[in-house]
C-alpha positions as CSV (number, residue, x, y, z in Angstrom):
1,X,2.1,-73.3,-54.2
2,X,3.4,-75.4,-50.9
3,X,6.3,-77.5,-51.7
4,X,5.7,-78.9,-48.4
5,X,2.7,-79.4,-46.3
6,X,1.8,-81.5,-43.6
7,X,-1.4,-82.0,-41.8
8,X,-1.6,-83.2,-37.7
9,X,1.4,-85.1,-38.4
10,X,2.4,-87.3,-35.6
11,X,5.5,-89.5,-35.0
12,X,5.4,-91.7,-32.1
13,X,8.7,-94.0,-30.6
14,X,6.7,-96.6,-28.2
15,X,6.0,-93.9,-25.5
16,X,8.0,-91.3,-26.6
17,X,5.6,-88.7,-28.8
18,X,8.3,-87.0,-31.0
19,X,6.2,-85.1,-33.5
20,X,3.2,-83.8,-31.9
21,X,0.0,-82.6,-34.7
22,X,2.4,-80.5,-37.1
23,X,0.6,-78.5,-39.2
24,X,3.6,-77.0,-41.8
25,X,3.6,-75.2,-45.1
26,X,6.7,-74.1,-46.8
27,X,5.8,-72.3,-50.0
28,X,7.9,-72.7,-53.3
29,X,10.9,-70.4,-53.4
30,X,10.9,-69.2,-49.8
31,X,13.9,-70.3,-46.9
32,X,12.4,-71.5,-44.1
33,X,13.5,-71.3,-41.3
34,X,12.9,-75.0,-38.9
35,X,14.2,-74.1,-35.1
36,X,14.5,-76.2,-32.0
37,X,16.9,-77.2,-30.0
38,X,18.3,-80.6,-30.3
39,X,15.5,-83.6,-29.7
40,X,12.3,-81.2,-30.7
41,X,11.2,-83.1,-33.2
42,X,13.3,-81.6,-36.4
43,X,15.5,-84.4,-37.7
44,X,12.1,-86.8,-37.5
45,X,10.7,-84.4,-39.5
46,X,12.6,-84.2,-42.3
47,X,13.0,-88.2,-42.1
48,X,9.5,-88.3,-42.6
49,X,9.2,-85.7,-45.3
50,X,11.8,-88.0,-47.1
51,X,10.1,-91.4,-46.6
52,X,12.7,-92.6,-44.2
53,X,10.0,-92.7,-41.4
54,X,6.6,-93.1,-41.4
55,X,3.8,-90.9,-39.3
56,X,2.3,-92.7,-36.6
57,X,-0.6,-90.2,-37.7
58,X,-1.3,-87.5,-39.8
59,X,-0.3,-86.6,-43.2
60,X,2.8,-85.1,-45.0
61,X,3.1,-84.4,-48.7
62,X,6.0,-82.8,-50.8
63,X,5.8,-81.7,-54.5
64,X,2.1,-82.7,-53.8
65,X,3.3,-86.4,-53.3
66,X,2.8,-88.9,-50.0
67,X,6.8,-89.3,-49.0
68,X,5.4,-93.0,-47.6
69,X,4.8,-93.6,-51.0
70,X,7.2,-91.6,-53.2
71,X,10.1,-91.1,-51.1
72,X,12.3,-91.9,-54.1
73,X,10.9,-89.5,-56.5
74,X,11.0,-86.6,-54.0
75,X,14.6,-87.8,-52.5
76,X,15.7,-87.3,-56.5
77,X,14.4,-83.6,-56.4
78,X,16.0,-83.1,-53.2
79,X,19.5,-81.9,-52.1
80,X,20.2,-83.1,-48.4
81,X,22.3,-81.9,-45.8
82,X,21.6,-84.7,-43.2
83,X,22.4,-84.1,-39.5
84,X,25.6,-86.7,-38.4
85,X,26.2,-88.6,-41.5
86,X,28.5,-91.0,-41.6
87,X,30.9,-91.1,-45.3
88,X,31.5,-94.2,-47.2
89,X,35.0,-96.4,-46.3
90,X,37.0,-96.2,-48.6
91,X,35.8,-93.6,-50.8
92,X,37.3,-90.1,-51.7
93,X,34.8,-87.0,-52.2
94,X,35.1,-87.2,-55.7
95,X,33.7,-91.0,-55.3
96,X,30.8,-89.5,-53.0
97,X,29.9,-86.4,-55.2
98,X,29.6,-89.1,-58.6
99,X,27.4,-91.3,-56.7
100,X,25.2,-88.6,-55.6
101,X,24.8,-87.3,-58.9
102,X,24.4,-90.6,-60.4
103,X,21.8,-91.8,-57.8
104,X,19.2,-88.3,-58.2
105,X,19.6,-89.2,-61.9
106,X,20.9,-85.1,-62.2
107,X,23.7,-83.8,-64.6
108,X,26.7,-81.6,-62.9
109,X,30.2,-80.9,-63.3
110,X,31.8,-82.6,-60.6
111,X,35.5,-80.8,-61.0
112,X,33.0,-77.6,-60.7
113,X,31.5,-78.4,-57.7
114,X,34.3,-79.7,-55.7
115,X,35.7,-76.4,-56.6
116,X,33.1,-74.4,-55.8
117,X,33.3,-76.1,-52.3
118,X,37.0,-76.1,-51.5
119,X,37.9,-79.5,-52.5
120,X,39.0,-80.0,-56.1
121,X,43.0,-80.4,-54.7
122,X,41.6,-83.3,-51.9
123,X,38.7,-84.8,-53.9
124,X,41.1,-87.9,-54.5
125,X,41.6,-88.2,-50.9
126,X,39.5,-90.6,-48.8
127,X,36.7,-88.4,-47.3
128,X,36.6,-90.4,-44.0
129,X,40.2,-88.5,-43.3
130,X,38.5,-84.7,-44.0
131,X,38.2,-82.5,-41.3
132,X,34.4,-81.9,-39.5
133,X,34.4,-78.8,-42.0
134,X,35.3,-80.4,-45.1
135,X,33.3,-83.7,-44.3
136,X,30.4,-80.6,-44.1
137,X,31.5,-78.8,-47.4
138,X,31.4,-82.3,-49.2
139,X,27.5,-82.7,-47.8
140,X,27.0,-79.2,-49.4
141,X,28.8,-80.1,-51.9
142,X,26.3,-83.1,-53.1
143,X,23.4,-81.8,-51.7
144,X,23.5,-78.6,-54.4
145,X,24.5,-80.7,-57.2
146,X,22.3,-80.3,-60.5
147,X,20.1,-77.4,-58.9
148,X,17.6,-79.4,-57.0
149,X,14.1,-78.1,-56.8
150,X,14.2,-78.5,-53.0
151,X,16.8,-78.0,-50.2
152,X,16.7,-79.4,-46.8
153,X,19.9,-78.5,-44.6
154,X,19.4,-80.4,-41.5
155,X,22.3,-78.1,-39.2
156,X,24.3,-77.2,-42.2
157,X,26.9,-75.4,-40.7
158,X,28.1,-77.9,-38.3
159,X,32.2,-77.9,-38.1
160,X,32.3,-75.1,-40.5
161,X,34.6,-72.0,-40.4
162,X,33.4,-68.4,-40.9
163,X,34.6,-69.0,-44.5
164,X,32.2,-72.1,-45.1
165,X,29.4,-70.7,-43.5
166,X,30.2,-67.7,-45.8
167,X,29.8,-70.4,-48.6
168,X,26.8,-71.7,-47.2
169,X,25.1,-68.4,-47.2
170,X,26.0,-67.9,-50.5
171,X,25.2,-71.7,-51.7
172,X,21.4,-71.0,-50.3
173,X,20.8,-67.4,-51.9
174,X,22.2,-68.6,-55.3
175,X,19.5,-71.5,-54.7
176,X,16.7,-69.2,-54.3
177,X,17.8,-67.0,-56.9
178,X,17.7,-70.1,-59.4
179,X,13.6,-70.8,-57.6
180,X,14.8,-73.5,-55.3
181,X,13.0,-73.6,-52.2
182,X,15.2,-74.2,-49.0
183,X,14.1,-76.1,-45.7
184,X,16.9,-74.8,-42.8
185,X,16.7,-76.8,-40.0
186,X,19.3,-75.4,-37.0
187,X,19.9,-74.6,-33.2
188,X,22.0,-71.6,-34.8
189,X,19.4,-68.7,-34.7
190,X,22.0,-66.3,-35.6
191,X,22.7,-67.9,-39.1
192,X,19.1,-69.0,-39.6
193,X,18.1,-65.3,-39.0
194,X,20.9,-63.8,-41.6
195,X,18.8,-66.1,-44.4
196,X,15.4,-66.5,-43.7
197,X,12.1,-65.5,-44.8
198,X,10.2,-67.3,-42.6
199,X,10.9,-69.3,-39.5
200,X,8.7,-71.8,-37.6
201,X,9.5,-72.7,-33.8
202,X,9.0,-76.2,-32.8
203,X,9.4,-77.6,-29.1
204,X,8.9,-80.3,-27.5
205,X,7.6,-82.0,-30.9
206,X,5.0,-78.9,-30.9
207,X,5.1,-76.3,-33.6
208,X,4.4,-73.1,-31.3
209,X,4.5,-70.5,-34.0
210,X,5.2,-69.9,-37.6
211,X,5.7,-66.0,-39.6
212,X,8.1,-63.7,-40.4
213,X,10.9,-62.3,-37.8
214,X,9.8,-59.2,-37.7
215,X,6.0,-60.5,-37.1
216,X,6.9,-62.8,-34.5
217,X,9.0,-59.7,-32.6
218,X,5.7,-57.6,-33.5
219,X,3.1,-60.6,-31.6
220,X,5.6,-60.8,-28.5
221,X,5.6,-57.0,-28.3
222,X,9.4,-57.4,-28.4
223,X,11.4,-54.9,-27.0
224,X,13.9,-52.2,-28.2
225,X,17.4,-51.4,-26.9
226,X,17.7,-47.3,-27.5
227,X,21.4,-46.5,-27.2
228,X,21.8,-42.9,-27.4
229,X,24.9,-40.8,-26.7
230,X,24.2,-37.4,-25.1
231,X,26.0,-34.6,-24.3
232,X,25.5,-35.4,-20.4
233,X,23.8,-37.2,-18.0
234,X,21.0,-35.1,-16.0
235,X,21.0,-36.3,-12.2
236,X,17.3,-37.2,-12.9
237,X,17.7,-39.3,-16.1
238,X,15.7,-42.1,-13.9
239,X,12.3,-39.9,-14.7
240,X,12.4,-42.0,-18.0
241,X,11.6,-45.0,-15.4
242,X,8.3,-43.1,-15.2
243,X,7.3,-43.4,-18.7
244,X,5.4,-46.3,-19.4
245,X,7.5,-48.1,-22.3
246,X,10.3,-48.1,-20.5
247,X,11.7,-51.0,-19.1
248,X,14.9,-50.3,-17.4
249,X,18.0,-47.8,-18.0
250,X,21.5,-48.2,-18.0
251,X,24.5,-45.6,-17.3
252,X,27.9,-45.5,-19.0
253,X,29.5,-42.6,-19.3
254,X,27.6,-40.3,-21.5
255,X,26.0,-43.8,-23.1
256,X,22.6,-44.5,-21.9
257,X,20.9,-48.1,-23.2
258,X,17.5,-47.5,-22.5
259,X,15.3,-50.9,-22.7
260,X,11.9,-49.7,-24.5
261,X,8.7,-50.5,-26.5
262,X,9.3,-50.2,-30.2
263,X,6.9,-47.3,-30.8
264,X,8.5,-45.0,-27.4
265,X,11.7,-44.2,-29.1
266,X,11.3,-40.6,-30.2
267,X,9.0,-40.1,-26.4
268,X,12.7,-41.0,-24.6
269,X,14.8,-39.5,-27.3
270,X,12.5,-35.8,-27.0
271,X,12.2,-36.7,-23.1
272,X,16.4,-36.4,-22.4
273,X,15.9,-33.3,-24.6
274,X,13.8,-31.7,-22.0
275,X,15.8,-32.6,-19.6
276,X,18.8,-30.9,-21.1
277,X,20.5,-34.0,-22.1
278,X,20.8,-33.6,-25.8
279,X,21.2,-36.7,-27.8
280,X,24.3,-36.5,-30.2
281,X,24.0,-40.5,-31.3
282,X,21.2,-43.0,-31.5
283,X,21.0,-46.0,-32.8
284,X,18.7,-49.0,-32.0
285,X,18.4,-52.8,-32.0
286,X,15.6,-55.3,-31.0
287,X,15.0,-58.6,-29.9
288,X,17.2,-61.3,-31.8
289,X,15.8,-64.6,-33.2
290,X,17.5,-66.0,-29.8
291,X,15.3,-63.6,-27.6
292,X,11.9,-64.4,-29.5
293,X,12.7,-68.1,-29.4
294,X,13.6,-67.9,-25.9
295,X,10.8,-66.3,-25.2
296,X,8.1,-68.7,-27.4
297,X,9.9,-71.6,-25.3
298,X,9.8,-70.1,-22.0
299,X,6.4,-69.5,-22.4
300,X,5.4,-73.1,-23.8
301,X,7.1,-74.8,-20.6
302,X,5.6,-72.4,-18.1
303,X,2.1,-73.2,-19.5
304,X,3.1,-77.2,-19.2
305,X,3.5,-76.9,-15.4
């Protein structure tokens, strides 16, 4: 079952084409992954998914409902983490966490939460005087409150210290593990990748691929880094130049990083063994969620000109 689906959806400002003929499913239960840098389309999104903007075109449905026209029963099945939000004057977090609670019509123990978050010992505090990261813990905070049957964390870790994006990690595995499905929109491949299951790229207001990590390295033909130790370096270690899979070598010490197809690994490892340069230490490491994206971008904007 899709939790959330939308079909050619479009959102236009005046001349300004934001969301260009998304076609998106996020099945129930799954993290997905929403990448782009900032202005490609992703906060519209999610406004629209909620009901806070309409689609110029197209359609979008969540829990099987039209957002235009049920934005308030899908916002009450819905914990949000919304990109630059702005806390009440005057209230404390404990005053934000009750209304959020009371609002989505959900049932949690607020003491819990804020301790769960960090904040039981400044939840009387006005929240407008938190720091960036507890201003972002509070957001968690609510958003998680009474197990919602959807998550959408719109940058989530913004402000955060390795110790609350620790918590956030956790916060979104304990979510799936309870069958809530999570919507992660960020510019911060390296924490979307550490959660994932799937990941769509969006550019430009253009989704240009959707699928797994290791599918999307597998489709770009994405390449390897073989770092291998050896015993010494032969004076013609550049014959591995002359293999085909190879990319480019480079020299330090008794280190080699040799940049490679996926598959030619044991051709360079057994190719330094005939050349007398026995390999004590390998390891390998391919493309990051950064290089894939880099590359999906590159190529959209190339093909633009």
């Amino acid at each position: 079952m899709n939790i959330i689906e939308t079909d050619l959806l479009t959102k236009r400002y005046g001349r300004t084409l934001a969301v260009d003929s998304l076609d998106l499913s996020v099945r129930e239960g799954e993290v997905f992954g929403f990448l782009g840098p900032n202005g490609s389309g992703k906060s519209t999104t999610i406004d629209t998914l909620l009901g806070f903007v309409y689609p110029s075109s197209g359609t979008a449905s969540v829990f099987g409902m039209d957002p235009a026209e049920d934005g308030k029963a899908i916002r009450q099945r819905t914990g949000v983490v919304p990109d630059g939000c702005e806390l009440m004057s005057g209230w404390t977090g404990r005053d934000h966490l009750e209304f959020e609670i009371e609002s989505r019509g959900v049932e949690a123990d607020v003491d819990a939460q804020l301790e769960r978050f960090g904040l039981l010992e400044d939840a009387d505090r006005v929240a407008t005087g938190y720091s960036r990261g507890m201003t972002q813990r509070l957001l968690l905070a609510m958003a998680s409150a009474g197990d919602p049957d959807l998550l959408i964390l719109d940058e989530p870790s913004t402000g955060l210290d390795p110790n609350g994006v620790a918590v956030m990690q956790e916060l979104v595995r304990e979510a799936v593990e309870s069958g809530t499905t999570v919507f992660f929109s960020s510019h911060q491949l390296s924490q979307v990748e550490s959660v994932c299951d799937r990941v769509g790229i969006l550019h430009e207001g253009a989704l240009l691929a959707t699928d797994s990590i290791d599918s999307l390295r597998s489709t770009m033909g994405a390449t390897t880094y073989l770092r291998v130790s050896v015993d010494r370096v032969p004076s013609d270690v550049d014959s591995l130049q002359e293999l085909d899979a190879v990319d480019d070598i480079r020299i330090d010490g008794r280190n080699l990083q040799v940049q490679c197809d996926g598959d030619a690994q044991l051709t360079v490892l057994n190719h330094l063994d005939q050349l007398g340069a026995t390999p004590r230490h390998f390891e390998t490491e391919r493309a990051s969620l950064q290089e894939i994206f880099r590359s999906y971008t590159s190529e959209s904007t190339a093909g633009a000109d």
